[in-house]
N, CA, C and O atoms as a GROMACS GRO file, in nm:
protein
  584
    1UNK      N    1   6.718  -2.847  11.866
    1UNK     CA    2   6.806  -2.813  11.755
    1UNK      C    3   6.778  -2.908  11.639
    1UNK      O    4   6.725  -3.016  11.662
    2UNK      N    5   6.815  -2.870  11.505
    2UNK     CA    6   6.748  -2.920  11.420
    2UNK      C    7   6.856  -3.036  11.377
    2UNK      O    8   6.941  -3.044  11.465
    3UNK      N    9   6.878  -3.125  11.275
    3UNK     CA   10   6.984  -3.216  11.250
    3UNK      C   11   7.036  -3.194  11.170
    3UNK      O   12   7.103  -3.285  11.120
    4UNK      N   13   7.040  -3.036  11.098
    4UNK     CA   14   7.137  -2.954  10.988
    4UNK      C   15   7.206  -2.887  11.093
    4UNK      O   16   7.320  -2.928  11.074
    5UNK      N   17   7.212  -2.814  11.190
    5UNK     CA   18   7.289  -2.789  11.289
    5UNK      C   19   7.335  -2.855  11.384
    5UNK      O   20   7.407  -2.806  11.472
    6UNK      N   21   7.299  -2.971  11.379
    6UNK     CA   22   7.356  -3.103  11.504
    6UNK      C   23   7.486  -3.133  11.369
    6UNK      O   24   7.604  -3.121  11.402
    7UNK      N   25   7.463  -3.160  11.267
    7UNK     CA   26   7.552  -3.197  11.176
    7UNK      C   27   7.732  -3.062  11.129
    7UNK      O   28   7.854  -3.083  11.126
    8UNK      N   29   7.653  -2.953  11.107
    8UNK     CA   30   7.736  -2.826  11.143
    8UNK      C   31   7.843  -2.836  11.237
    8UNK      O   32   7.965  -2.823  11.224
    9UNK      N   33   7.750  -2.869  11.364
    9UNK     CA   34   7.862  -2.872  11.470
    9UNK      C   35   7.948  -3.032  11.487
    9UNK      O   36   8.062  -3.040  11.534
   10UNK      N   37   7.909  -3.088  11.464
   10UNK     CA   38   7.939  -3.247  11.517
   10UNK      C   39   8.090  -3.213  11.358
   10UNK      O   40   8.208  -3.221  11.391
   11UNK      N   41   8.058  -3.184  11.233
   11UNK     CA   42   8.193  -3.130  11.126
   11UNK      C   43   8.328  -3.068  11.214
   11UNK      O   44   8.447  -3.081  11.188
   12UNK      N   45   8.268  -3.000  11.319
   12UNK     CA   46   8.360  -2.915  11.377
   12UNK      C   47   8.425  -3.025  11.506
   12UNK      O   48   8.541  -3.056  11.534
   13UNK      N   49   8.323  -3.055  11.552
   13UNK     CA   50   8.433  -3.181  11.647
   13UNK      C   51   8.517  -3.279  11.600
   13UNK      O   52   8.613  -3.309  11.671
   14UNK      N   53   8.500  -3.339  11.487
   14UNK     CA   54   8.514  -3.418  11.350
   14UNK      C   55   8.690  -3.352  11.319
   14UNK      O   56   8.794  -3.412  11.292
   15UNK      N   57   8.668  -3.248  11.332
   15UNK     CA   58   8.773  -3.145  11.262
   15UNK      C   59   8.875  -3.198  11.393
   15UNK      O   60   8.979  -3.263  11.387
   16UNK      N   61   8.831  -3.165  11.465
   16UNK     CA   62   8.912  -3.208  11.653
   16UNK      C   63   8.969  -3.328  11.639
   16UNK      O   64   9.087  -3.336  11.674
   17UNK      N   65   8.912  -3.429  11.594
   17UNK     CA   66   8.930  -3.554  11.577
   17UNK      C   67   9.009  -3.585  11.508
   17UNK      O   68   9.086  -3.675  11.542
   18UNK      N   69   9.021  -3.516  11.366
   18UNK     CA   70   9.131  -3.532  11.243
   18UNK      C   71   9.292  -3.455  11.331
   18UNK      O   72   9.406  -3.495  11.310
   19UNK      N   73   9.263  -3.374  11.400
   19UNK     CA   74   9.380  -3.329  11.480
   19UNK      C   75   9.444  -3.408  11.558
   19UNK      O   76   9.566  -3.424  11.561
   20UNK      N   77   9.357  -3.463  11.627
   20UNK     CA   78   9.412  -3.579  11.736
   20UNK      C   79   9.437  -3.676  11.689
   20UNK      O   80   9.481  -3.762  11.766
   21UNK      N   81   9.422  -3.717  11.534
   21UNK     CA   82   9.453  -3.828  11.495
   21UNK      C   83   9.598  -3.827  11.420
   21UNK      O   84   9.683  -3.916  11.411
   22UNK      N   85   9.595  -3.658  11.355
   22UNK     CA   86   9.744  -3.621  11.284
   22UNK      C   87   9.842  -3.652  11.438
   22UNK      O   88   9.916  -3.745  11.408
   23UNK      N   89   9.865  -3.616  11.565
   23UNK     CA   90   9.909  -3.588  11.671
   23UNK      C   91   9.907  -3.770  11.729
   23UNK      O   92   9.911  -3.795  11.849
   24UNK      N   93   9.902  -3.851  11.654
   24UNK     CA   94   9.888  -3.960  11.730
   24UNK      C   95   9.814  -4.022  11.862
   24UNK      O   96   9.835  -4.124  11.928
   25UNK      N   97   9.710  -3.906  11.872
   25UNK     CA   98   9.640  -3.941  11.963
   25UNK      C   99   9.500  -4.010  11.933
   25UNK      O  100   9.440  -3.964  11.836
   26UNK      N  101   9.424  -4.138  12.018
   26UNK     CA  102   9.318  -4.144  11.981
   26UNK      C  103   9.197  -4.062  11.930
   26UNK      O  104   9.161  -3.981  12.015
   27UNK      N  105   9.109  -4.056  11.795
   27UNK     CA  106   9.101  -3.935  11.709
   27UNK      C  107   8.957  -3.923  11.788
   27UNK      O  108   8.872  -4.010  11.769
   28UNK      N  109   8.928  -3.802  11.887
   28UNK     CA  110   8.806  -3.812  11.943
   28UNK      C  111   8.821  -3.649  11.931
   28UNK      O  112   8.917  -3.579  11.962
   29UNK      N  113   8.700  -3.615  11.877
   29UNK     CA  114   8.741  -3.466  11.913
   29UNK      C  115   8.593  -3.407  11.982
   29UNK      O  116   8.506  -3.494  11.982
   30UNK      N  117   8.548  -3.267  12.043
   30UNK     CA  118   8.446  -3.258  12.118
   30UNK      C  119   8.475  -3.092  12.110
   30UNK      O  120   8.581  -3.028  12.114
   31UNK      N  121   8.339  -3.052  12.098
   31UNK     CA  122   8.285  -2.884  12.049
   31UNK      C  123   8.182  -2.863  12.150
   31UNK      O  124   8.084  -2.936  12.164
   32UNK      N  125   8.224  -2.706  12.256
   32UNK     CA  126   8.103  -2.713  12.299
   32UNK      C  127   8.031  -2.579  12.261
   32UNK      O  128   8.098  -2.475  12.267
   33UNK      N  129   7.863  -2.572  12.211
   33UNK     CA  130   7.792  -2.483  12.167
   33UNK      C  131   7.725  -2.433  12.258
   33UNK      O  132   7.705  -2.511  12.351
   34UNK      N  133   7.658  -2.282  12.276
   34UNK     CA  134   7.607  -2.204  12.408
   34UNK      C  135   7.525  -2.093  12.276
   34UNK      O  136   7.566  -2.016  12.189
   35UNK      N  137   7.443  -2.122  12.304
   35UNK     CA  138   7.354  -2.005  12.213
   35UNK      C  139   7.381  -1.976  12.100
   35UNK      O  140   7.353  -1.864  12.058
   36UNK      N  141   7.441  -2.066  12.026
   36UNK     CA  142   7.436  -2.069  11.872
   36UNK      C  143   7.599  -2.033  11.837
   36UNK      O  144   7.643  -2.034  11.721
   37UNK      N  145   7.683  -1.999  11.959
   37UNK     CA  146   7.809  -2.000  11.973
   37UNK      C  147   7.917  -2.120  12.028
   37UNK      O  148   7.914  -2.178  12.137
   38UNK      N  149   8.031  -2.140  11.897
   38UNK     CA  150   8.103  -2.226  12.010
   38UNK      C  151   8.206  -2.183  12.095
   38UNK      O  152   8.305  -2.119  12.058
   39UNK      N  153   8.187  -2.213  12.188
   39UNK     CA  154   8.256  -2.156  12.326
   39UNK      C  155   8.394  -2.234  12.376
   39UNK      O  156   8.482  -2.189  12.449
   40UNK      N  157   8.385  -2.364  12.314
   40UNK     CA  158   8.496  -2.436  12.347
   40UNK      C  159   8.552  -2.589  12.221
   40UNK      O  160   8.470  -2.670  12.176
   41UNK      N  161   8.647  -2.591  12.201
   41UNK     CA  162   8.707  -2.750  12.061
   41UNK      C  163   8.814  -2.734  12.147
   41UNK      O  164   8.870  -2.638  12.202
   42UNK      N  165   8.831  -2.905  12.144
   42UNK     CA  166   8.900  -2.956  12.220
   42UNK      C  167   8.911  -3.160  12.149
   42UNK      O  168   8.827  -3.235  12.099
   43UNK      N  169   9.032  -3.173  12.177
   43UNK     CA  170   9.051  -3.343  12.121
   43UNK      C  171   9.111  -3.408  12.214
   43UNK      O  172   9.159  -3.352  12.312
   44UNK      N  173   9.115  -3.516  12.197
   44UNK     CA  174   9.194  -3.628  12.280
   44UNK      C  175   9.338  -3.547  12.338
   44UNK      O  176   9.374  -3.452  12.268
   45UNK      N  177   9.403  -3.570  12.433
   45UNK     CA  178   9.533  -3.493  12.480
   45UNK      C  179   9.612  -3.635  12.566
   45UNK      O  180   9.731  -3.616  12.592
   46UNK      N  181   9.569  -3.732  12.596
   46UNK     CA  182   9.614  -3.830  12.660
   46UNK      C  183   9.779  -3.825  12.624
   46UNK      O  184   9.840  -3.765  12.712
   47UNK      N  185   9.824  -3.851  12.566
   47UNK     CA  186   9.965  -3.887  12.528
   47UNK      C  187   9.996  -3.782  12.514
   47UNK      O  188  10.116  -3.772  12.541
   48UNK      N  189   9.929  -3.641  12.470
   48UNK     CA  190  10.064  -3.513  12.470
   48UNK      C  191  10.093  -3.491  12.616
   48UNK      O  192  10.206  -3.464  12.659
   49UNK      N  193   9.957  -3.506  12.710
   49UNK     CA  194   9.967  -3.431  12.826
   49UNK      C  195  10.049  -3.579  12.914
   49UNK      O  196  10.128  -3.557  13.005
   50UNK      N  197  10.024  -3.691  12.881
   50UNK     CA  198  10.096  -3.800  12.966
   50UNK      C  199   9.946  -3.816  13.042
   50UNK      O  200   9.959  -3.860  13.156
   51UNK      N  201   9.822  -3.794  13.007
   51UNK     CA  202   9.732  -3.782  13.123
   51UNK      C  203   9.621  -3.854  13.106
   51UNK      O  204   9.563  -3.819  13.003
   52UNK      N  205   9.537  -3.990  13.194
   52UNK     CA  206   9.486  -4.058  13.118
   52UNK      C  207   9.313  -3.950  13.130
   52UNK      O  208   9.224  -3.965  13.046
   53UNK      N  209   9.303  -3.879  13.215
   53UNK     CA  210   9.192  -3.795  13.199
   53UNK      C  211   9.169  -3.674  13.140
   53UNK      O  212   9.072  -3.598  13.148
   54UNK      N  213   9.297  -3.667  13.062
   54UNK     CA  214   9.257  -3.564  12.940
   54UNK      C  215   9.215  -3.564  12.777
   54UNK      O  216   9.262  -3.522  12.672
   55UNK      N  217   9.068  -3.658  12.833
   55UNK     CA  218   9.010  -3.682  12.664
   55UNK      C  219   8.973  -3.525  12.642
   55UNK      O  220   9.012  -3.420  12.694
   56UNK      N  221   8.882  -3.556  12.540
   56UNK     CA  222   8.845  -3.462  12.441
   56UNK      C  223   8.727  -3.366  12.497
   56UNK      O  224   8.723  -3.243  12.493
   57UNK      N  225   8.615  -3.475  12.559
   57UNK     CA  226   8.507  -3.401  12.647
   57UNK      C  227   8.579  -3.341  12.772
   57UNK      O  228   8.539  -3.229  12.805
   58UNK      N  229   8.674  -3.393  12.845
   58UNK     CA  230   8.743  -3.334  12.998
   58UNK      C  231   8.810  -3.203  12.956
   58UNK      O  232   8.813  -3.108  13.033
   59UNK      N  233   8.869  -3.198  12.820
   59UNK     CA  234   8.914  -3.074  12.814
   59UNK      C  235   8.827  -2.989  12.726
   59UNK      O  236   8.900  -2.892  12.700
   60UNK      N  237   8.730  -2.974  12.675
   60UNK     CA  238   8.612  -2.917  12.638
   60UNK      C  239   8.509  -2.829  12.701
   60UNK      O  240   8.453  -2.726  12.664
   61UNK      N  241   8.498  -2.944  12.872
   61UNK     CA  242   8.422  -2.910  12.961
   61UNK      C  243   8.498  -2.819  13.004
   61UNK      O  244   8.437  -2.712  13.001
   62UNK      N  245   8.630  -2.805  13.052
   62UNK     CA  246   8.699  -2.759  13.124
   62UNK      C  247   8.687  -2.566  13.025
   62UNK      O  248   8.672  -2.456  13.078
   63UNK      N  249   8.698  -2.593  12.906
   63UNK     CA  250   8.774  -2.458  12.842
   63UNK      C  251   8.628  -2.384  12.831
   63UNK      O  252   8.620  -2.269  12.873
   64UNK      N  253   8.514  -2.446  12.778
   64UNK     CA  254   8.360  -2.389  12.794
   64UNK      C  255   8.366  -2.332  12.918
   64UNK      O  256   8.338  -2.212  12.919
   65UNK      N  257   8.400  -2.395  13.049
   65UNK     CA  258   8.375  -2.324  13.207
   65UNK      C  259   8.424  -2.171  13.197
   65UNK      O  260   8.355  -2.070  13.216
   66UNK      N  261   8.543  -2.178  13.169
   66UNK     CA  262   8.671  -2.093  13.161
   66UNK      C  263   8.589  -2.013  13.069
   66UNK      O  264   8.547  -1.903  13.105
   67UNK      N  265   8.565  -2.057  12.964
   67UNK     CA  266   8.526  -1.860  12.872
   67UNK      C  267   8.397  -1.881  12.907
   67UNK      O  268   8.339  -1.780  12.867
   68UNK      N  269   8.311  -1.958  12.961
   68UNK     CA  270   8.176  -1.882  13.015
   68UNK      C  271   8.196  -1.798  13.126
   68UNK      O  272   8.168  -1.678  13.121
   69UNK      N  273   8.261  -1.875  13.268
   69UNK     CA  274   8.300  -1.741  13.379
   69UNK      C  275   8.202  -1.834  13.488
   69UNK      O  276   8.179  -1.788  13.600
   70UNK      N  277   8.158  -1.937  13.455
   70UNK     CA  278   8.100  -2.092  13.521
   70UNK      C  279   8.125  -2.216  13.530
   70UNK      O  280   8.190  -2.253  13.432
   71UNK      N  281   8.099  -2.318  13.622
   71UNK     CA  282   8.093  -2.483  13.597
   71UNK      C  283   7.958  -2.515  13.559
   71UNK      O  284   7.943  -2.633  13.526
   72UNK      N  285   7.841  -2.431  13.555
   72UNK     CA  286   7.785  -2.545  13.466
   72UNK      C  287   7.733  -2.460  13.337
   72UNK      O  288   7.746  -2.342  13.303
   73UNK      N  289   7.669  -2.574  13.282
   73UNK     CA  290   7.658  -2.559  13.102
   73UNK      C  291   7.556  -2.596  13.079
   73UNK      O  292   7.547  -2.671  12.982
   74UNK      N  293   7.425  -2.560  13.158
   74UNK     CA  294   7.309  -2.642  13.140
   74UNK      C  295   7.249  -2.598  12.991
   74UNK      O  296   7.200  -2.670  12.904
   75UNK      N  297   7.274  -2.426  12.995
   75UNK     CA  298   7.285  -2.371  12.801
   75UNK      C  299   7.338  -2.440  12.735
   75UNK      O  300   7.265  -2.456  12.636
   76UNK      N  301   7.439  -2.504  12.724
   76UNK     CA  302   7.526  -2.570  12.635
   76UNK      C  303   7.515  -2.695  12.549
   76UNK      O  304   7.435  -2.768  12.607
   77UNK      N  305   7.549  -2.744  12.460
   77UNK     CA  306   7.539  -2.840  12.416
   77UNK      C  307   7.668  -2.900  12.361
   77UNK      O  308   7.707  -2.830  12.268
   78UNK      N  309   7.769  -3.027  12.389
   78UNK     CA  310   7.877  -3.102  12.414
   78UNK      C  311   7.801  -3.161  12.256
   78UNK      O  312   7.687  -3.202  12.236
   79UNK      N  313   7.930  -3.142  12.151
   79UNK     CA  314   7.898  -3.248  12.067
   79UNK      C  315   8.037  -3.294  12.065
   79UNK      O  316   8.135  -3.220  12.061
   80UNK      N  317   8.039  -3.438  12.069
   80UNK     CA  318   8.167  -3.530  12.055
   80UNK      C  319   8.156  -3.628  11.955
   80UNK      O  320   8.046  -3.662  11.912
   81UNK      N  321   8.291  -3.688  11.904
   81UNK     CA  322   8.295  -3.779  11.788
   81UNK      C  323   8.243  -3.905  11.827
   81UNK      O  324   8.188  -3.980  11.747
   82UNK      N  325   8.262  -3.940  11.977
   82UNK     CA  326   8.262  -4.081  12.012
   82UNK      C  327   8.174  -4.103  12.186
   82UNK      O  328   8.203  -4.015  12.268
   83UNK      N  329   8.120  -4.164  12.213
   83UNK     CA  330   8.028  -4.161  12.309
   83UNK      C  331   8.106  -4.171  12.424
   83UNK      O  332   8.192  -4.255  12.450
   84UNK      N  333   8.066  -4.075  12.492
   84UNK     CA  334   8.147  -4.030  12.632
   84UNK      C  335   8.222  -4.195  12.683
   84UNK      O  336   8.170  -4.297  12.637
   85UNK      N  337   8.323  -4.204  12.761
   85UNK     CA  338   8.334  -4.301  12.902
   85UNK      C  339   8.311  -4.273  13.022
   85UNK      O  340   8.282  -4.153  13.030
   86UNK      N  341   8.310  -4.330  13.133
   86UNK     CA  342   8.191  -4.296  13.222
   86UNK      C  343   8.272  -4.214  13.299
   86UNK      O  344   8.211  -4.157  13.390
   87UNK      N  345   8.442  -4.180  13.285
   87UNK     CA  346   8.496  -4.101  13.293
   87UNK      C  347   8.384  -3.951  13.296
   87UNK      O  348   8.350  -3.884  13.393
   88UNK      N  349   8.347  -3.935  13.149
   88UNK     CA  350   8.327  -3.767  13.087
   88UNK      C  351   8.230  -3.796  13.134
   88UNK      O  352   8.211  -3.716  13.225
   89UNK      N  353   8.102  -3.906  13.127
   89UNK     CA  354   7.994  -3.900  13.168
   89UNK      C  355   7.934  -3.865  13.272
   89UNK      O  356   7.813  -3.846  13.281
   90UNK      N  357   8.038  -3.849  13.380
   90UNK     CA  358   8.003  -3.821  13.551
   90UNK      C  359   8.108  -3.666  13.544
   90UNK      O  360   8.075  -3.587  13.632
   91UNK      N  361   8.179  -3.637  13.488
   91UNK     CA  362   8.164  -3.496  13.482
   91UNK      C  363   8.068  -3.418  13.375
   91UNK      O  364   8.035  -3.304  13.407
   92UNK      N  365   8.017  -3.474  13.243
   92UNK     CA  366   7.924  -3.403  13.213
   92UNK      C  367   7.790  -3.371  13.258
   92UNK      O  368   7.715  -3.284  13.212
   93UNK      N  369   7.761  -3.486  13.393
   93UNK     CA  370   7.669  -3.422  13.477
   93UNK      C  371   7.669  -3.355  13.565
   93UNK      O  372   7.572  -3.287  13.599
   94UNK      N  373   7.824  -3.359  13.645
   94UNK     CA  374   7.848  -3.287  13.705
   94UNK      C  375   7.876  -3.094  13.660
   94UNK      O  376   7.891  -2.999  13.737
   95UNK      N  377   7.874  -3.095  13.558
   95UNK     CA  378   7.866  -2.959  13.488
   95UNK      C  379   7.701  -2.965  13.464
   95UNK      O  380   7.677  -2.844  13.471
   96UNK      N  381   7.591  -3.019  13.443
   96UNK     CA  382   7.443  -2.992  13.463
   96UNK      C  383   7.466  -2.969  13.262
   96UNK      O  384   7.448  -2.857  13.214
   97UNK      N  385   7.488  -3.039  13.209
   97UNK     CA  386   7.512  -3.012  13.076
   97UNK      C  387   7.367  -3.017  13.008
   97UNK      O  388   7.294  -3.111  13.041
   98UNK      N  389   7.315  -2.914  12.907
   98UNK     CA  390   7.193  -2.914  12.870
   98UNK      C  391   7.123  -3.049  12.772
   98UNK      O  392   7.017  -3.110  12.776
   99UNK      N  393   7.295  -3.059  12.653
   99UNK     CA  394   7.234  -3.146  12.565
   99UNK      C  395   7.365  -3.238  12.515
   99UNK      O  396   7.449  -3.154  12.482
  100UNK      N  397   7.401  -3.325  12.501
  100UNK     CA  398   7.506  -3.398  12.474
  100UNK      C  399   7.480  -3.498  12.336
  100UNK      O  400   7.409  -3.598  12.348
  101UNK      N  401   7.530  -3.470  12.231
  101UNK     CA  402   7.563  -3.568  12.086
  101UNK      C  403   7.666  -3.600  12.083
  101UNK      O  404   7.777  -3.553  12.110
  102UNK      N  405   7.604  -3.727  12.030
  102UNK     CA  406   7.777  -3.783  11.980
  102UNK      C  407   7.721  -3.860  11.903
  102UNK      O  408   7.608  -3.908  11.899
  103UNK      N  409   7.851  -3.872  11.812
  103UNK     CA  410   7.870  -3.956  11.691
  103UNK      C  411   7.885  -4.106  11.657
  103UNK      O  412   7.811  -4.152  11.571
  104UNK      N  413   7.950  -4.162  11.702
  104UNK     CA  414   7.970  -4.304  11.704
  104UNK      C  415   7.966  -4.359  11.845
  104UNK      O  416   8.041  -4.318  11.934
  105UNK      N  417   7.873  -4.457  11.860
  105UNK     CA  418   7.874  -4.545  11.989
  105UNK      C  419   8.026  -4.590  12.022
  105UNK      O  420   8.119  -4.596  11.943
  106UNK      N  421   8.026  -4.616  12.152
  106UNK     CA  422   8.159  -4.669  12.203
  106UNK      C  423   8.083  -4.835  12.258
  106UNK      O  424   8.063  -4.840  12.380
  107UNK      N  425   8.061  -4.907  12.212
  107UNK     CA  426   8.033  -5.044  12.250
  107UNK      C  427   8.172  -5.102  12.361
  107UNK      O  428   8.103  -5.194  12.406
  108UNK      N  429   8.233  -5.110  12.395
  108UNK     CA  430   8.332  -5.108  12.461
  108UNK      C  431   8.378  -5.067  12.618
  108UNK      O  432   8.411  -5.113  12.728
  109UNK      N  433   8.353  -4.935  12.534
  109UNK     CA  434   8.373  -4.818  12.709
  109UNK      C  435   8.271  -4.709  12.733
  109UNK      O  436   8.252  -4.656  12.842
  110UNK      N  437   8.208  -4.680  12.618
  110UNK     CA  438   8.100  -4.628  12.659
  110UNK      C  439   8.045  -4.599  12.801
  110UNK      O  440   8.063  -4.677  12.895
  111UNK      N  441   7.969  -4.471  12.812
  111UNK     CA  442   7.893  -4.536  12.979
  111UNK      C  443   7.760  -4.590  12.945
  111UNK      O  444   7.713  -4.675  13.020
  112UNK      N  445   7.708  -4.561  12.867
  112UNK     CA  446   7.585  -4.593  12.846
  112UNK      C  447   7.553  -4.790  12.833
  112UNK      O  448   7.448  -4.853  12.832
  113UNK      N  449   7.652  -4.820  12.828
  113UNK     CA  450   7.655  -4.975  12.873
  113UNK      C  451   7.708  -4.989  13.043
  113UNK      O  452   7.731  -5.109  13.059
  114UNK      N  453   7.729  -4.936  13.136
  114UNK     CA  454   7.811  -4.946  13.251
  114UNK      C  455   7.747  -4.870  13.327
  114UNK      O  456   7.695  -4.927  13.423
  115UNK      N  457   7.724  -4.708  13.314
  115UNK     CA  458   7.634  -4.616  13.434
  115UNK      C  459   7.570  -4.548  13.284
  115UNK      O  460   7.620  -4.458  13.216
  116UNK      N  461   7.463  -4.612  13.262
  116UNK     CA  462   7.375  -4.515  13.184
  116UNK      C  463   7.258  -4.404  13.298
  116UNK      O  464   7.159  -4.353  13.245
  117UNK      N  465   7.276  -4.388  13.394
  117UNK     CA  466   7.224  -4.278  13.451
  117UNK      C  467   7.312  -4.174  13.484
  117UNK      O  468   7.269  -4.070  13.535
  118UNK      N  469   7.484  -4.198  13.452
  118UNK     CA  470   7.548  -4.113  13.518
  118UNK      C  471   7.547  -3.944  13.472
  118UNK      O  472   7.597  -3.850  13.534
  119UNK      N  473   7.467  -3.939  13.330
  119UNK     CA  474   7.420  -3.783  13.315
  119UNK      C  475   7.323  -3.741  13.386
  119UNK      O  476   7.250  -3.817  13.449
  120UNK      N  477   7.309  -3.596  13.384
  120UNK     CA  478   7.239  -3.500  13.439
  120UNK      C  479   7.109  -3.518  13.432
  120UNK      O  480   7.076  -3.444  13.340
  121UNK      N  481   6.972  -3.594  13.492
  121UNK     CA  482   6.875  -3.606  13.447
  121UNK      C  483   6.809  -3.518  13.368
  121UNK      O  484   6.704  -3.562  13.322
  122UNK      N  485   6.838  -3.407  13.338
  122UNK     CA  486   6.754  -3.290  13.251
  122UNK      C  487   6.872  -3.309  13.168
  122UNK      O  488   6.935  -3.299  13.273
  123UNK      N  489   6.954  -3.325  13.088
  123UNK     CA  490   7.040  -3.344  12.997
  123UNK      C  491   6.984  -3.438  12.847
  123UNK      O  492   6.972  -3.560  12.841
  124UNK      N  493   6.968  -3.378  12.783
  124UNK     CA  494   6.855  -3.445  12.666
  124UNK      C  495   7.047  -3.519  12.565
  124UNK      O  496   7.160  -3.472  12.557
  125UNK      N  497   6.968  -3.665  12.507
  125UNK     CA  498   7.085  -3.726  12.466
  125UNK      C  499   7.028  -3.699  12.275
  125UNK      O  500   6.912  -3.720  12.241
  126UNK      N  501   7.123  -3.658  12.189
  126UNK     CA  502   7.097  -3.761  12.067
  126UNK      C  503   7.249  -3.862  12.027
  126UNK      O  504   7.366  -3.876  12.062
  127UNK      N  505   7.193  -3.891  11.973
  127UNK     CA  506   7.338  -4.004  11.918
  127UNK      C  507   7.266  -3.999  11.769
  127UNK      O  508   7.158  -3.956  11.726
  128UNK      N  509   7.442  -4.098  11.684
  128UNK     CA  510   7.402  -4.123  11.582
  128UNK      C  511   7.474  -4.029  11.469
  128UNK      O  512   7.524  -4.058  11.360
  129UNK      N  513   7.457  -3.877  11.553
  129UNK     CA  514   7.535  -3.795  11.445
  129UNK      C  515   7.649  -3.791  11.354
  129UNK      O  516   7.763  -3.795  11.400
  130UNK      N  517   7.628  -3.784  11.240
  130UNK     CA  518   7.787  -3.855  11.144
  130UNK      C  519   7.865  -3.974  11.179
  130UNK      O  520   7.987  -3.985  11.169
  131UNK      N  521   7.743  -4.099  11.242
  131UNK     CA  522   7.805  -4.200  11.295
  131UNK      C  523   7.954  -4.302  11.192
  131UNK      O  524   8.053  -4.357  11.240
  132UNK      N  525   7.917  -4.292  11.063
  132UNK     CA  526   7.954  -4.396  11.005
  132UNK      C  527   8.141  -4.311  11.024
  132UNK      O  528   8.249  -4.356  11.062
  133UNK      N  529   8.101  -4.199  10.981
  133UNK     CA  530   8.220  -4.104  10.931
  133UNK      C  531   8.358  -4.104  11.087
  133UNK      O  532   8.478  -4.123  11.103
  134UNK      N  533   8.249  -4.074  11.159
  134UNK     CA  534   8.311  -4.083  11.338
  134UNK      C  535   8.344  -4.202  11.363
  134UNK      O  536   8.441  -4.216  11.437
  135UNK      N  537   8.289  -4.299  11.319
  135UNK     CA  538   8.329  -4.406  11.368
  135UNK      C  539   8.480  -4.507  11.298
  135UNK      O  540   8.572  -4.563  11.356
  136UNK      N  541   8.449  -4.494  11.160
  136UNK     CA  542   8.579  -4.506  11.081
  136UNK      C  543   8.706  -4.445  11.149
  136UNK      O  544   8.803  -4.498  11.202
  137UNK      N  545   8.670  -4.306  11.125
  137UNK     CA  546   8.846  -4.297  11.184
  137UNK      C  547   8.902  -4.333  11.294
  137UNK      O  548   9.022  -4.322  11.315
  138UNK      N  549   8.792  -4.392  11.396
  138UNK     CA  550   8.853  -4.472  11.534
  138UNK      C  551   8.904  -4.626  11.467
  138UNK      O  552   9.007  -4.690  11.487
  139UNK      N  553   8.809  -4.647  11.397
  139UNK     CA  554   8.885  -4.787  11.329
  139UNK      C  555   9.010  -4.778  11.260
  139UNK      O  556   9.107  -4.848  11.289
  140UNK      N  557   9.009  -4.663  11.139
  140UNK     CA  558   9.142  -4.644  11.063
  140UNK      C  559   9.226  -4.654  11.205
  140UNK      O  560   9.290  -4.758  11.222
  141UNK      N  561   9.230  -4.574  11.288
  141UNK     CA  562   9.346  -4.528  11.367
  141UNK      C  563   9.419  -4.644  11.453
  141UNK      O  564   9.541  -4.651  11.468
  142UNK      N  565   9.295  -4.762  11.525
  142UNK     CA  566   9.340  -4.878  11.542
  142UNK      C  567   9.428  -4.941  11.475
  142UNK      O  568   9.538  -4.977  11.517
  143UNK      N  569   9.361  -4.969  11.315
  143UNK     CA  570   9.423  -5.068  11.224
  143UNK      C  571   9.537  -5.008  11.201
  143UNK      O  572   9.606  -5.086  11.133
  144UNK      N  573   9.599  -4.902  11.224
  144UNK     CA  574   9.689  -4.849  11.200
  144UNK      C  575   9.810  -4.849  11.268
  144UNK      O  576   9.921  -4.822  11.224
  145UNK      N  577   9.767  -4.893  11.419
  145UNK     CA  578   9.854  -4.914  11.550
  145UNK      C  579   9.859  -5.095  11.552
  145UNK      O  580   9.931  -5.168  11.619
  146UNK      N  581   9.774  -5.124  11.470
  146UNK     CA  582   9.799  -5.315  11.465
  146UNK      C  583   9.900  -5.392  11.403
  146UNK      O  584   9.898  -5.515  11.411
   0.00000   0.00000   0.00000
């Protein structure tokens, strides 16, 4: 995929993110694409649902399964605002996910500092996408709770 359509979609998770951030929730939002279609948007839900495993990718993965009529998504491509935790990371392999972006590193909780093998070995990574933009509003939203 080219990085005018990695950008397209990563706007639309972005959009997820500005939701979860109006909603007081940490602003992470996550889009999943299947053949040039998105199949599933989804944001942070932790505090509406009371649930600490309902980020943005857990309920993404979950709603893509549901309108494909499958668990895995090896077609698919997961774009998120903020780099999985090793939480999403061991279910986005466990769904056989084709291609996974995200926007701003998670230096912190990330998995890719902790189980960087825990994706799908055929699962192609980019990062980087609308990093500066993705990454701000996790900061605004902190400084905001300080």
């Amino acid at each position: 995929m080219d990085a005018e359509q990695d950008k397209k979609y990563m706007e639309l998770a972005y959009k997820e993110a500005v939701e979860a951030y109006d909603n007081d929730e940490i602003p992470v939002g996550a889009v999943v694409v299947c053949n040039g279609r998105v199949v599933a948007r989804a944001h942070n839900l932790t505090e509406t649902l009371n649930d600490v495993t309902a980020h943005a990718e857990m309920q993404a993965i979950t709603a893509a399964a549901n309108e494909l009529g499958g668990k895995y998504l090896n077609n698919c491509t997961l774009y998120v605002t903020l780099e999985p935790c090793i939480m999403c990371a061991g279910a986005i392999g466990w769904s056989q996910l084709g291609r996974l972006v995200w926007g701003a590193d998670d230096l912190k909780r990330g998995f890719s500092r902790y189980a960087p093998d825990a994706l799908h070995p055929k699962t192609e990574v980019t990062k980087g996408v609308m990093e500066e933009k993705c990454s701000e509003i996790i900061k605004e939203f902190f400084k905001q709770k300080r």
